[in-house]
N, C-alpha and C positions, 0 to 999 in steps of 0.2 A: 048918772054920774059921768060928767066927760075924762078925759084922758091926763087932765092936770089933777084933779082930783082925787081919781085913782093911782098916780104914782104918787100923792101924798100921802095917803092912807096906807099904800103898798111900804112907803118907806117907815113909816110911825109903826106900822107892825115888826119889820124888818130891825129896827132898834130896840122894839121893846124884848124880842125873843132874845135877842144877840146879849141884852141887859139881864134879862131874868134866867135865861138859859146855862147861864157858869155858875149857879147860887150853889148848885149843887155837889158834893164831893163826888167823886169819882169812883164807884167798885171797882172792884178785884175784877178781872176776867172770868176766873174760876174760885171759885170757894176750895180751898184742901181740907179734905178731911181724911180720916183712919182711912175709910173705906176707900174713897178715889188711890192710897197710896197702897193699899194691900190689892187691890186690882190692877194696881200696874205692875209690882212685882210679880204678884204670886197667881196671877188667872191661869197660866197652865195648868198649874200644880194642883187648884182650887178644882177645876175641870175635871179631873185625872180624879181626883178623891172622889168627887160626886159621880161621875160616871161607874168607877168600880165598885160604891159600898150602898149606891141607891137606885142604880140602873137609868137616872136620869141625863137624859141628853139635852147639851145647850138651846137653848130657847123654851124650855119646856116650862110648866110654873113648877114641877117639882124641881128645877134646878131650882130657879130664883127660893122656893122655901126652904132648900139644902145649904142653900149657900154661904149662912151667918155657921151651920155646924162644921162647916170644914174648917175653920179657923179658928186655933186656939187662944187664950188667952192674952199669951207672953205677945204673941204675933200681933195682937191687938192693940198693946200697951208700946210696943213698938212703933206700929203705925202712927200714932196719938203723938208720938215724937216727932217721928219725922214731919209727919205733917203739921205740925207748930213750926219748926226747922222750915219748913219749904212757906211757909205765911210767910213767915219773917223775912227770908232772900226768897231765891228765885228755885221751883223745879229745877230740875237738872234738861238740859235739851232734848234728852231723847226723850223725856216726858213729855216736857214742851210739844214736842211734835206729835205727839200722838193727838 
């Protein structure tokens, strides 16, 4: 393949991607859900419960299995809002940055 050739073929690729490449909708950056919004409020506190009533320390897998019991209910049904709230517009910045 000489050098007229291959910028033919380099260009017929180059339109076909540039073509078929927008077909697609665009995701979210992040998915919100309960959990991402109860971990950015409340991980101190989440911490703080699990270390004094299970002796578990962060990274440990008995955090991670502790960690759906430190959170109540209400806390829960909260989250589930806000985080429908935060699909719809935008996190608040200091989320954003995290």
């Amino acid at each position: 393949m000489n050098r007229g050739e291959w910028d033919t073929w380099k260009e017929a690729y180059k339109t076909w991607f540039y073509n078929h490449g927008q077909s697609r909708a665009a995701k979210p950056l992040v998915s919100v859900t309960a959990w991402n919004v109860i971990k950015v409020q409340k991980k101190d506190e989440i911490q703080k419960v699990i270390e004094e009533e299970h002796g578990a320390k962060p990274g440990d897998r008995e955090m991670i299995a502790k960690h759906q019991w430190a959170v109540n209910k209400e806390e829960i049904k909260e989250a589930e809002r806000l985080a429908e709230e935060w699909r719809k517009t935008k996190p608040p910045a200091k989320v954003q940055a995290n």
